[in-house]
N, C-alpha and C positions, 0 to 999 in steps of 0.2 A: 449504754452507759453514757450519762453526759460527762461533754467536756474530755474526752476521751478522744487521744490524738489518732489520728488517721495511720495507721501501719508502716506509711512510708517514711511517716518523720519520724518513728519513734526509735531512738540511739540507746544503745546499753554502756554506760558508762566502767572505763576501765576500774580496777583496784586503787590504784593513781589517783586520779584523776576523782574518783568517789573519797577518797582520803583528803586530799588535798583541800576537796568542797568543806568536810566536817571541820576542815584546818578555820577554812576563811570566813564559813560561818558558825563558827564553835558559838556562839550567844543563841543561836535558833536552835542549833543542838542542845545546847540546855533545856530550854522553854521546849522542845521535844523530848528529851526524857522525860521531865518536870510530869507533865502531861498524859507522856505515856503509863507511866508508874502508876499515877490516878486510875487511867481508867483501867491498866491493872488488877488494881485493889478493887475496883468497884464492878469487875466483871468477879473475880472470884471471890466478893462477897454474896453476888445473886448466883451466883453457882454456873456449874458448864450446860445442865439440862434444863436450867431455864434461858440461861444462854444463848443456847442450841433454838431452842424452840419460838424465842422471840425473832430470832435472825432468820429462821425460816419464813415467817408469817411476814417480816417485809419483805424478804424475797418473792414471796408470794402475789404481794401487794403491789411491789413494783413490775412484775412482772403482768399482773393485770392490767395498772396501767399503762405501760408500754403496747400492751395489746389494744387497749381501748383509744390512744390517743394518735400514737405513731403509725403516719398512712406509709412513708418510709423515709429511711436516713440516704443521708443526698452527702456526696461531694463535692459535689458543682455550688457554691450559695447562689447562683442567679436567679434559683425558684424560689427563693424563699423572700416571706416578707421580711426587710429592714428590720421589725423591733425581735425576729428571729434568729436571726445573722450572728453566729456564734463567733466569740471575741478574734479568736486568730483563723486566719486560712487554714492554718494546719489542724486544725478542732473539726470533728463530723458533726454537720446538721441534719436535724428532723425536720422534716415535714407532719405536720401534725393536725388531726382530724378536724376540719374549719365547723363543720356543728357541732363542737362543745366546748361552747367557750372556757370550760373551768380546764382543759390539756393545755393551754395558752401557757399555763402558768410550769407546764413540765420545761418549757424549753427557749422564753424568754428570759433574755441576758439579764437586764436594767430593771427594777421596780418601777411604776408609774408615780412621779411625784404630784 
């Protein structure tokens, strides 16, 4: 899973403390229902069995590519190359298959300008 924090940093947030956040960012809460109700609507206008069946086939996909790109996921970043180097220390990086160049694209940060 990119982007996906390493085990050790990751806090489960009290009732409190989860409350208090929807408190202080009640405008992103909006623009997250907002949001959420859409896709909603637009999931159970394509139904649960096609649903079902598209979310499988990326699961599938991704999980091919993972197979095909990912030589392994590192905690350490000193193996990796710089434009690899995932935003925070607390994020896991990949190591990823150097003859294909099209994995490049599963697990660099930054677009090339």
């Amino acid at each position: 899973k990119l982007n996906a924090r390493k085990k050790s940093k990751v806090q489960n947030l009290r009732t409190k403390v989860r409350d208090s956040l929807k408190d202080w960012l009640w405008a992103d809460q909006m623009l997250y229902d907002y949001f959420k109700g859409k896709l909603d609507q637009k999931k159970s206008k394509l139904g649960a069995e096609q649903l079902s069946e598209r979310i499988s086939k990326l699961a599938k996909l991704n999980t091919d590519l993972r197979e095909s790109c990912v030589v392994a996921e590192v905690n350490s970043t000193r193996v990796l190359a710089q434009e690899f180097l995932p935003y925070s220390k607390d994020v896991l990086g990949f190591q990823i298959a150097p003859e294909k160049p099209f994995c490049r694209y599963l697990v660099v940060q930054y677009p090339e300008s």
